[in-house]
C-alpha positions in Angstrom: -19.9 113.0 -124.5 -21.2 109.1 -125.0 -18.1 108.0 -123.0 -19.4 110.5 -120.4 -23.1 109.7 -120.4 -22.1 106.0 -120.5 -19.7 105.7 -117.3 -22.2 107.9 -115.7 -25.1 105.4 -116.3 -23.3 102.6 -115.2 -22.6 104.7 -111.9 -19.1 105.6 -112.4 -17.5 108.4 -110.3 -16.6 111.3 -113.3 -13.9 113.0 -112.6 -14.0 116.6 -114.5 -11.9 119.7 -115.0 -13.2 123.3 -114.7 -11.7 126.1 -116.2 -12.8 130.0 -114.9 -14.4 131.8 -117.4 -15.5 135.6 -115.9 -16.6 137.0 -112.6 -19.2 139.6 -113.1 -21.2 140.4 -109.6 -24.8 140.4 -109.3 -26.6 143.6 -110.4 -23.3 144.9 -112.3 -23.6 145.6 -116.6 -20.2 143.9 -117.0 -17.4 141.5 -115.9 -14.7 142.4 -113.2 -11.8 142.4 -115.9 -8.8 141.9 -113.4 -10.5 138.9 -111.9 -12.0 137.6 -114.9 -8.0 137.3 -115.6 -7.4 135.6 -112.9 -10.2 132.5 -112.5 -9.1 132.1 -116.3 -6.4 130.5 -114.9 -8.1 128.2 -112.7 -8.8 124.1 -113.3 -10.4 122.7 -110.8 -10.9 118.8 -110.7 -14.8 118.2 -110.1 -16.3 114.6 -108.8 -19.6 114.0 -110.8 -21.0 110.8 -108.6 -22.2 108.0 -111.1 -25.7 107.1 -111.0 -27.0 103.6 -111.4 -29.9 103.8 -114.3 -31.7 100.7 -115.7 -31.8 102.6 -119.1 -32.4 99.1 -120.9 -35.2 97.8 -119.7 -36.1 95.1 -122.2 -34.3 93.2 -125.3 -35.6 90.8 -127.7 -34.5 88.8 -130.0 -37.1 87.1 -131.6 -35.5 85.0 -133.8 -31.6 84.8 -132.8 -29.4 83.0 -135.5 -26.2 80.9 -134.4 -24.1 79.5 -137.2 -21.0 77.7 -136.1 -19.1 76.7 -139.7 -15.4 76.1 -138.3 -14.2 74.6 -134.7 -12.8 77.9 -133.9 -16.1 79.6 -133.7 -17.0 77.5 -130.9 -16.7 79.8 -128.4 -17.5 83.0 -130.4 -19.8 82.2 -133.2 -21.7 84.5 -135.1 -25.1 85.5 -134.4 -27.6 87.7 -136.3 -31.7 88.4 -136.0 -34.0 89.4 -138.2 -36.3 91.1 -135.6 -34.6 92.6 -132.4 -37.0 95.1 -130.5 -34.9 96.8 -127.5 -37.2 99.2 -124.8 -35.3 101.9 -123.4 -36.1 104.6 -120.3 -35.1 108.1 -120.9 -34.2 109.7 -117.1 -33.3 113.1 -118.4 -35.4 116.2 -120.3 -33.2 115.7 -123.6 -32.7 112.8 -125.9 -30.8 110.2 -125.7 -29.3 107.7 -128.9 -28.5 104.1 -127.5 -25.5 103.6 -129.4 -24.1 100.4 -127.2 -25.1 97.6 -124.7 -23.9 95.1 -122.2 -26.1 92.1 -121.2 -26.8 88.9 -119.8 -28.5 86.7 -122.0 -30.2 83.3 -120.9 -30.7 80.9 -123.7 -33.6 78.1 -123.1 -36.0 75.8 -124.9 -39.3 74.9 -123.9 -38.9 76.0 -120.4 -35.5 74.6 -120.0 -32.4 76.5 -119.1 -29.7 76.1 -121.8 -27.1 78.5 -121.6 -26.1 82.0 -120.0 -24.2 84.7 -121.9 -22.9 87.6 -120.8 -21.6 90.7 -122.9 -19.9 93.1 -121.4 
């Protein structure tokens, strides 16, 4: 379900397979059996149209760590904070658990520009 909810969110097209359960018509106490039969054997492919959401809408790290020991960490050194506070939007009537992000990160200094990262 998260790799649903997450393609979705990032505005993915979903494509989705449907299986027949039962037909049972309006007003009637049961299921027609013969054709209950039959739409079991039914799979239809459904498009569910991905929706753009800015779920994220805030992340801060107020006190990002970068320790670079060895020349190969140049390029992917690790980082850790002590105090990260992340403000999410929930557009749906149930809960939702944040479980991954992507961002864009700018790094600055006094009002200076120092770097950009982005992850994915």
């Amino acid at each position: 379900m998260g790799d649903l909810f997450s393609g979705y969110l990032n505005g993915q097209n979903l494509t989705l397979q449907t299986t027949g359960d039962s037909v049972q018509p309006p007003g009637s106490g049961e299921p027609v059996q013969w054709l209950s039969t039959a739409f079991k054997t039914l799979t239809l492919d459904v498009v569910l149209p991905g929706q753009k959401y800015n779920v994220i809408q805030e992340i801060n790290l107020n006190d990002l760590e970068v320790t670079m020991k060895t020349q190969d960490q140049a390029f992917a050194p690790p980082t850790s904070s002590e105090n990260t506070i992340a403000k999410y939007a929930n557009p749906f009537g149930f809960s939702l658990q944040v479980v991954q992000s992507g961002q864009s990160i700018v790094l600055g200094s006094h009002g200076t520009r120092i770097a950009q990262v982005r992850v994915p």
